[in-house]
N, C-alpha and C positions, 0 to 999 in steps of 0.2 A: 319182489322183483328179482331177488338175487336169487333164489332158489329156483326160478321159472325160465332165468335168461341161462344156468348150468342145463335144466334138462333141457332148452331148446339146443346149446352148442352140443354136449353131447349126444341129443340125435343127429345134427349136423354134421358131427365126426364119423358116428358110425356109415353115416348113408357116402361120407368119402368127398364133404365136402374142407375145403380146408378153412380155417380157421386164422385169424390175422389180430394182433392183440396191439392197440394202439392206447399211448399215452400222453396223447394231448388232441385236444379239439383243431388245430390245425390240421391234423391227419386227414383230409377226403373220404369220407366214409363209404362217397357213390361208387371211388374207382375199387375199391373191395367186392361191393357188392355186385359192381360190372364184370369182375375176375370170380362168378363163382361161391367167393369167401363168406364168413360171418363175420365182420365187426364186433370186436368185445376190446372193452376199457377193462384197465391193466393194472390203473392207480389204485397203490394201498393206503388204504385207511385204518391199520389196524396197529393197535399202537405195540402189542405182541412181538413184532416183526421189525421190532426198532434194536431194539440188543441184538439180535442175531445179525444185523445188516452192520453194524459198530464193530465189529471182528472185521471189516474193511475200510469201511466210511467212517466219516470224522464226526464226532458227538455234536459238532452246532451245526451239522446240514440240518437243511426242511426235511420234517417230516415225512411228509410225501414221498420224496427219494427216497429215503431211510426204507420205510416201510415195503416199498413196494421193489426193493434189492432186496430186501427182508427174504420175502415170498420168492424171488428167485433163487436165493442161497437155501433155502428148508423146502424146499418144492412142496409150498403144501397151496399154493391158488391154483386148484384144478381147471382156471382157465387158459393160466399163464402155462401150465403144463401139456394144454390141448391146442398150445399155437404150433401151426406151419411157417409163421414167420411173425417177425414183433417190427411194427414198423415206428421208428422213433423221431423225435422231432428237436431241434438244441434250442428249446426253449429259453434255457439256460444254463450257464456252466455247469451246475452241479448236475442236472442231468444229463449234459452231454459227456461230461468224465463219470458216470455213471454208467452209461451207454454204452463206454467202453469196457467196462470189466464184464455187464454183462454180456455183450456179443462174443466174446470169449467162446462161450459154450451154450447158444441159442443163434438159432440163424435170424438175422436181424440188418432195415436196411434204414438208415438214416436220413433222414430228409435236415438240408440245411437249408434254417430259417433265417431271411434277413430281417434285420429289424427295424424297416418302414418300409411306404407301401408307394414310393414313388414309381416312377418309370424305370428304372434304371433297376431296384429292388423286385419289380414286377415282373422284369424279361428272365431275371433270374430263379425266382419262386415259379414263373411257370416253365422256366427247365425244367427245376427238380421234383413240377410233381408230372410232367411228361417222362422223368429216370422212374419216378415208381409204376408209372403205367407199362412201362416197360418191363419192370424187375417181376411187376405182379404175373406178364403174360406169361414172360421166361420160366418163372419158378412153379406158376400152374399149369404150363403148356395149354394154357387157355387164350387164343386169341381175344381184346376187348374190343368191341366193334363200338361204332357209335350208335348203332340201335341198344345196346347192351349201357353204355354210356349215358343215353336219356332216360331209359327207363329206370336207373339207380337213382339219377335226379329226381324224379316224379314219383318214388318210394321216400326218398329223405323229404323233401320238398314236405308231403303229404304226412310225415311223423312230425315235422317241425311244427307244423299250421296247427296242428293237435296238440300239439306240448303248449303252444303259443297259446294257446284256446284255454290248455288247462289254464296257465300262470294267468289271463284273463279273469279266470272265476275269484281272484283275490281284489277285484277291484270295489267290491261293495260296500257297506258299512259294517257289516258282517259278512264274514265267510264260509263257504261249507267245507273248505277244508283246512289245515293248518298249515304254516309253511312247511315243517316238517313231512307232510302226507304229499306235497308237492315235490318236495324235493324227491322222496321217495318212487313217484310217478315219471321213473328213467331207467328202462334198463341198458344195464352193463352191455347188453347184444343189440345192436340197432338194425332194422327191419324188418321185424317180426310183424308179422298181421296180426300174431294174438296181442301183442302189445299193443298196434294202433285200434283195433275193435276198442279194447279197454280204455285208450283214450279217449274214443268218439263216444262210446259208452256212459262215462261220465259227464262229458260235455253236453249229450241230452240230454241227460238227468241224475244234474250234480245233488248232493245230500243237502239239506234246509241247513241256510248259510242260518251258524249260531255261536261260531266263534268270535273274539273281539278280543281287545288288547290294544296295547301303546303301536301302531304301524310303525314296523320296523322294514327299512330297504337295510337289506343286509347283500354286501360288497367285498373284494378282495379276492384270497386268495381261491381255486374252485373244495368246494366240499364232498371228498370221494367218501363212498361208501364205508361205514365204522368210524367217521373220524367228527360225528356228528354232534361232537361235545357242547360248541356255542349256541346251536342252532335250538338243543334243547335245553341251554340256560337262557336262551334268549324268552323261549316260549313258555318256561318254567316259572318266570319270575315278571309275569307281567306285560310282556311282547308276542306280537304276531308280526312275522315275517310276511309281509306282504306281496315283495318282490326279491329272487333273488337275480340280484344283476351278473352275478362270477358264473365261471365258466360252465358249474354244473348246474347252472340255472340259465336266464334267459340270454346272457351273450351270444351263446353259440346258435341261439335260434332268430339270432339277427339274418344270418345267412340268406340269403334269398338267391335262386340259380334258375333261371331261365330253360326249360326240356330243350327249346326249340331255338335254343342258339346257333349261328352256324358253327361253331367248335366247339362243343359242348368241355372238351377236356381244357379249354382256356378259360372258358366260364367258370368252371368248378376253379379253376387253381385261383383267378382273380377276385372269388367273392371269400373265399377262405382266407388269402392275404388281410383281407379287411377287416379282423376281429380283434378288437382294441384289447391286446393283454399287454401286460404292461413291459412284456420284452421290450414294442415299439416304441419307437421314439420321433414325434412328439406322439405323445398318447392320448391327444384332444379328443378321440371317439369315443375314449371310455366317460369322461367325463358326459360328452353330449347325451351317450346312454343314460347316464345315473342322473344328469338334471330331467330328460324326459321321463324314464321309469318314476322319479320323487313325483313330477305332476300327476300322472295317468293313474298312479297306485293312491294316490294323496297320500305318502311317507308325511310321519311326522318327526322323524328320524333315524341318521344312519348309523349305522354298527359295520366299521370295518373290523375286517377278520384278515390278519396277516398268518402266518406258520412260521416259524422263526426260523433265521439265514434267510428266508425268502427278500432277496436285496431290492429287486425290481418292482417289487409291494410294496414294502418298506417306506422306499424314499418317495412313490409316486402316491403315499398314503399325505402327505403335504400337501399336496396340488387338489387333493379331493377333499381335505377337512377346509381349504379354503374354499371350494364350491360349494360346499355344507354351510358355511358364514354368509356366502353372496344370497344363497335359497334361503337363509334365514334356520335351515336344522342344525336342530342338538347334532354333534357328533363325537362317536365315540370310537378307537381305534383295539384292537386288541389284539397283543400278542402270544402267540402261546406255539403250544404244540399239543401230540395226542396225548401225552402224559396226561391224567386226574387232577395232580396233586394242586392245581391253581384255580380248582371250577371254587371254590369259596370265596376267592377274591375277585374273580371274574363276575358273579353273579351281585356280589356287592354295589361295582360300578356298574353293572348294568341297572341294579333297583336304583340306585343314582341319576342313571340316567332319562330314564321311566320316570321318577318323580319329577325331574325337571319338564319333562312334557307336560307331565298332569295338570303342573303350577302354573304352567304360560297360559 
């Protein structure tokens, strides 16, 4: 997927269209595509790009941040190199003082996120993403119309119902794929025809479900590309990831957006507000995600996945191993980073915790 969503952006670039590199799923992906643009995720996962980013940033930030300042300071993510603009989101501190060293020397527009989704939080979230509908038209001399506005909804709409269809084929007792081959079934570029064919492709004719394992709902923090260390001690040592609930899995495909709104660009800003990460506060929706996904998938337990410094995970990692005790699942929490050097203890408590399903 990675090597097929670089040649889509660079024919993209050549043919003069521009390019937009966004690092968090709150980002609107429609008003991109309404402007013209390609959508491409930004986040590193490569643990390479953790020292080179530590000549700035402070050794206990997340990962994530680390990595992917990494790749701006050594310009070696030829996607991050082929942005016309980086639009960013203050998910949280570390990457909104992040945000700031890079906009330094990359044109870059920020969206400020509040952190609930009442009315008063709503009026303002659909400012700022009415500032980037703006910033987008300005900076591409592209006016967005709202015929331009529905039809990006009814592209995303129509990639999500597919992703959602894939994460479906893990409901059986067997599966035909792994969670791994799932996870990988997301390109970095989002709407691409060749990617949704390939999804609807498989969803008529998925491979003879024959995988099996301890169902694991695995949760927390999202898993970018390269940083796939848990995901293959999980399925290494006796689990099958069944669902994943975090950002690079099924949250962001809760979204649901109406073409035929009458304000299509308030639609888009109000169903985005809605994506329980753990910024918001109270953050009841993630949990309602993770009790529905445990029934629907039949988890028989969950494996949070934090990235360390990550604070917002961290502490809301409490509130969810108590809704693991109410469900009745084993649960397991894990902290790490992209570092190696912990996959032998991690896999320990994981066979740990696999055997404790086995025995109940």
């Amino acid at each position: 997927m990675t090597d097929h969503a670089l040649e889509r952006v660079r024919a993209a670039k050549a043919a003069g269209q521009p390019v937009v590199g966004i690092l968090c799923e709150f980002t609107p992906r429609e008003l991109i595509l309404a402007a013209g643009g390609v959508p491409v995720c930004l986040c590193g996962g490569a643990h390479a790009m953790i020292a080179p980013a530590e000549v700035d940033l402070p050794a206990n930030l997340c990962p994530l941040i680390k990595s992917t300042y990494g790749y701006h300071l050594t310009r070696s993510n030829p996607f991050l190199e082929m942005c016309d603009l980086v639009v960013a989101e203050t998910t949280c501190d570390g990457k909104k003082k992040m945000y700031e060293l890079m906009g330094e020397t990359r044109p870059m527009h920020v969206l400020q996120l509040p952190s609930r989704s009442d009315e008063v939080s709503r009026t303002l979230w659909r400012h700022e993403v009415r500032r980037l509908h703006a910033a987008l038209q300005e900076r591409f001399a592209r006016p967005i119309s709202e015929a331009d506005l529905r039809a990006a909804i009814i592209t995303m709409e129509t990639e999500r119902a597919a992703r959602r269809d894939l994460a479906g084929l893990m409901r059986g007792e067997r599966t035909p794929l792994t969670g791994r081959q799932v996870l990988e079934l997301r390109s970095l570029a989002s709407g691409d025809p060749a990617d949704l064919a390939e999804y609807q492709r498989i969803n008529a004719a998925p491979p003879e479900p024959r995988h099996s394992g301890v169902r694991v709902l695995l949760t927390g923090v999202p898993v970018p590309h390269g940083a796939e260390k848990v995901v293959d001690l999980i399925e290494g040592h006796g689990g099958l990831i069944v669902a994943h609930e975090h950002c690079s899995g099924l949250k962001p495909l809760e979204i649901r957006i109406d073409a035929q709104a009458a304000d299509p660009l308030t639609a888009i800003a109000d169903a985005y507000l809605h994506l329980p990460c753990s910024v918001m506060t109270r953050n009841d929706g993630r949990l309602d995600l993770i009790r529905r996904l445990a029934g629907d998938f039949r988890a028989q337990c969950v494996v949070e996945l934090v990235w360390q410094a990550c604070l917002t995970y961290d502490v809301e990692a409490v509130r969810v191993k108590r809704l693991c005790a109410d469900l009745g699942l084993p649960y397991l929490r894990i902290g790490t980073d992209y570092a190696p050097g912990d996959t032998a203890r991690i896999a320990v408590r994981l066979e740990a915790l696999f055997e404790q399903v086995q025995a109940a």
